[in-house]
C-alpha positions in Angstrom: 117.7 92.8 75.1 118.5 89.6 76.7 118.5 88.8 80.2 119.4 85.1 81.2 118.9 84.2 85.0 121.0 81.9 86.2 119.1 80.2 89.9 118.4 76.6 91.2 114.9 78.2 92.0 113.6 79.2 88.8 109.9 78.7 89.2 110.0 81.7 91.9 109.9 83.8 88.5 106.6 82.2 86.9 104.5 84.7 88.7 106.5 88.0 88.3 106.9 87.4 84.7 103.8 86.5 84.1 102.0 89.8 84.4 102.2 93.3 84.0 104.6 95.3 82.2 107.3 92.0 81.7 104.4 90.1 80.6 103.8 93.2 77.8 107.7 93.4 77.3 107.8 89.7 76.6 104.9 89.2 74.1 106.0 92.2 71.9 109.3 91.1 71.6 111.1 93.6 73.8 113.1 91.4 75.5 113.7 87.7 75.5 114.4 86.6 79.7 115.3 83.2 80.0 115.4 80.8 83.5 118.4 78.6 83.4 119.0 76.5 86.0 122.5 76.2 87.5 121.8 72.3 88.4 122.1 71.6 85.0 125.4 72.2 84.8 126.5 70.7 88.2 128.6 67.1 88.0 127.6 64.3 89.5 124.8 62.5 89.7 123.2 64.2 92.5 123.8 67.6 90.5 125.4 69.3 93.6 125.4 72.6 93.2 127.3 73.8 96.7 129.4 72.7 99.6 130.9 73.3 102.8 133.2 76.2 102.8 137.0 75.6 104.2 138.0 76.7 107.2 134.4 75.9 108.6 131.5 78.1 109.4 127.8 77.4 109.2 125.7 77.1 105.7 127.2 76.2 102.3 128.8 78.1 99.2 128.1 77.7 95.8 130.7 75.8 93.8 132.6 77.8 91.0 132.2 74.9 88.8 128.4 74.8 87.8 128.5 79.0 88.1 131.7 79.0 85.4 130.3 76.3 83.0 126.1 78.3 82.9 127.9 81.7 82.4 130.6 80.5 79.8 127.5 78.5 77.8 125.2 81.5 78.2 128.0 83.8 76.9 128.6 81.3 74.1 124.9 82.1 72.6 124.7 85.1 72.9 125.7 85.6 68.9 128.4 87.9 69.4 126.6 90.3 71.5 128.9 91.8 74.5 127.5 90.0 77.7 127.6 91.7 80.9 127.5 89.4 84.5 126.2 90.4 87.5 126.0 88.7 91.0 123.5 89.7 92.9 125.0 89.9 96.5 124.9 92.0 99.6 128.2 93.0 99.2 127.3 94.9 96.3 126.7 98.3 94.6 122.8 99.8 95.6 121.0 99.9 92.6 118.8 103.1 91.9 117.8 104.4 88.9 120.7 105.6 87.5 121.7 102.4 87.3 119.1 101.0 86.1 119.2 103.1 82.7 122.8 102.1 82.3 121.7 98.3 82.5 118.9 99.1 80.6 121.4 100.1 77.8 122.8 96.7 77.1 122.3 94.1 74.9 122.4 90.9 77.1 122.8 91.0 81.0 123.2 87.4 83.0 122.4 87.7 86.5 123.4 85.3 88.7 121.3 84.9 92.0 123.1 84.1 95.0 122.2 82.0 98.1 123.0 80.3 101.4 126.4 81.7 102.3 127.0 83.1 98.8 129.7 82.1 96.1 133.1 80.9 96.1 135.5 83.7 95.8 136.9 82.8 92.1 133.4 83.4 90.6 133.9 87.3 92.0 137.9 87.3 91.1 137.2 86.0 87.4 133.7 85.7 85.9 131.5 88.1 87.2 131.9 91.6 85.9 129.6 93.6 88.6 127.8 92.7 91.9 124.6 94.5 92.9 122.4 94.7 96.2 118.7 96.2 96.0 119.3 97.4 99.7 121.1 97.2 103.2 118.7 94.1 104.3 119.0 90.7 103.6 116.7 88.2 101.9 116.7 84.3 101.2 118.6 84.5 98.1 119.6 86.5 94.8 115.8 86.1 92.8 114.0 88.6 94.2 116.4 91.3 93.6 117.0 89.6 90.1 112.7 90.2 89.6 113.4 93.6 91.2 116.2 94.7 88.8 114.8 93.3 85.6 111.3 95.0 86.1 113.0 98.2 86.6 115.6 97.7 83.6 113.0 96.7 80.5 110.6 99.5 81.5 113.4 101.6 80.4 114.8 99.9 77.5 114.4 102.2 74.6 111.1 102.5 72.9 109.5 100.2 75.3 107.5 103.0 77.1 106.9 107.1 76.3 109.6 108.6 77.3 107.9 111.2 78.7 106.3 109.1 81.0 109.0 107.6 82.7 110.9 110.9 82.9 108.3 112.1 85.2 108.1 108.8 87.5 110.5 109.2 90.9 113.9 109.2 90.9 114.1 109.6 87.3 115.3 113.1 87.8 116.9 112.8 91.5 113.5 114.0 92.5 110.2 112.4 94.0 107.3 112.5 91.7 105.0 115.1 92.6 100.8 114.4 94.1 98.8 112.7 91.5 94.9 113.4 91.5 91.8 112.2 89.3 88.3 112.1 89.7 85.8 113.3 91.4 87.3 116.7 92.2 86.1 117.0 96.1 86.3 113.6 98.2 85.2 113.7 102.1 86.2 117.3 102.1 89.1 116.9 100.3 89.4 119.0 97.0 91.8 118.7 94.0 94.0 121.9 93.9 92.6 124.3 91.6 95.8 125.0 89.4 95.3 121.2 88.2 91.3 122.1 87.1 92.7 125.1 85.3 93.7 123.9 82.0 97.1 126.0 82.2 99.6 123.7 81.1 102.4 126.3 82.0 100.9 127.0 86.0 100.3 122.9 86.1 103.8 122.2 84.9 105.3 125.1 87.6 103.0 123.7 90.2 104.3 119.6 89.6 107.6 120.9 89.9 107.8 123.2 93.2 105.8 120.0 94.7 108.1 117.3 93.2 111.1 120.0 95.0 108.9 120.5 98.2 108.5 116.4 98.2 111.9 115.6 98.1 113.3 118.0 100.6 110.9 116.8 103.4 111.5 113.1 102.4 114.4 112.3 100.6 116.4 115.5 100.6 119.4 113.0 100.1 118.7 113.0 96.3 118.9 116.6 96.2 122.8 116.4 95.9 122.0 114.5 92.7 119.6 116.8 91.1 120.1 119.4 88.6 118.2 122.5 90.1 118.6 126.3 88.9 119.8 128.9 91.8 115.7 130.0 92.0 114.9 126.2 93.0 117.3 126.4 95.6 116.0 129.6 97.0 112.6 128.3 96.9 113.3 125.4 98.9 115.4 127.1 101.7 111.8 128.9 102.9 111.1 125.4 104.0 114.3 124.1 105.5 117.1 127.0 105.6 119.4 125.5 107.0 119.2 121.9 105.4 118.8 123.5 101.8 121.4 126.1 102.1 124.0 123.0 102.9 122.3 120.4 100.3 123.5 124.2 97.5 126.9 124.1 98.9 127.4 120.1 98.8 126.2 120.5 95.4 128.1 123.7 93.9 131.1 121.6 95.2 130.6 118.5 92.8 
């Protein structure tokens, strides 16, 4: 995969990147990220990037100019491969995990980080083809969320990571992860449950999974709608919340 980030801040990126599981990603040839800087293709020979918007208002808007010509050139080298451009923007689609498997799909993603008071309107209209927020709150500009999206995207790239493992991390499944433990056994009073001692992989398994269920009803019973769970799940959970699991069955028997 290739992931080109299009920002007039791209040394904000020099410290995510530079560690952890991108760092991994990078040196074994995963996935090739690169930082392009949108001055570079401004006019001028102040490189200016963004101006007042018409009809007045505070701040400034980027300039479709600069945006068109990084995107067009990025597209242009990507040796045939179908590009896919994303603005990061409030205004945007919540990314979750689902969506971060579908990105994680592609062959070359360009995301394009917003700031100030956003974008000209012709950059949504005809160049992007997706926006995307990481959540109802806003922050300085479009890089974070562009760190955010590409961490969660290459650990799921195919191969990258045992695919076991990240079918059991949270949300993978519409479901929260369920209590991790490790040594010692007993800490200030507090013991590791026995079934996890036990060394029966079936009552471990059964156990993970009624406490993944258990989890997400009592904190995100939201997802619930999402997940795939047989008619004895659903009748497990309603001996914690009737009333809350009995609706979250019908909403989801409906879709």
């Amino acid at each position: 995969m290739r992931i080109d980030i299009v920002t007039i801040f791209p040394s904000i990126f020099q410290g995510p990147f530079s560690e952890s599981m991108i760092k991994r990603a990078l040196e074994q040839g995963v996935v090739e990220i690169n930082l392009v800087d949108l001055r570079l293709f401004a006019a001028g020979k102040h490189r200016q990037v963004d101006d007042s918007p018409y009809g007045g208002g505070c701040g400034m808007v980027f300039k479709p100019e600069p945006l068109f010509a990084a995107v067009e050139h990025l597209k242009s080298g990507a040796e045939g491969a179908s590009s896919r451009v994303i603005l990061l923007s409030p205004q945007g689609r919540i990314f979750n995990q689902p969506l971060a498997r579908e990105l994680s799909r592609e062959s070359h993603l360009i995301l394009i980080c917003g700031r100030y008071e956003g974008v000209d309107e012709r950059v949504r209209q005809a160049l992007v083809d997706d926006e995307i927020s990481i959540g109802d709150y806003i922050l300085t500009g479009g890089e974070l969320a562009a760190a955010v999206i590409t961490d969660a995207v290459v650990r799921l790239i195919p191969g990258f990571l045992p695919e076991q493992s990240v079918e059991e991390e949270s949300f993978s499944a519409s479901l929260l992860e369920y209590p991790q433990y490790t040594r010692p056994p007993e800490y200030r009073g507090m013991a590791v449950p026995e079934v996890l001692l036990s060394g029966n992989h079936a009552a471990i398994a059964a156990w993970r999974r009624r406490k993944s269920l258990e989890r997400t009803l009592q904190r995100r019973p939201d997802l619930l709608k999402r997940a795939r769970l047989s008619r004895e799940e659903w009748e497990y959970l309603r001996q914690f919340k009737p009333e809350l699991a009995a609706a979250l069955d019908r909403g989801s028997e409906k879709e």
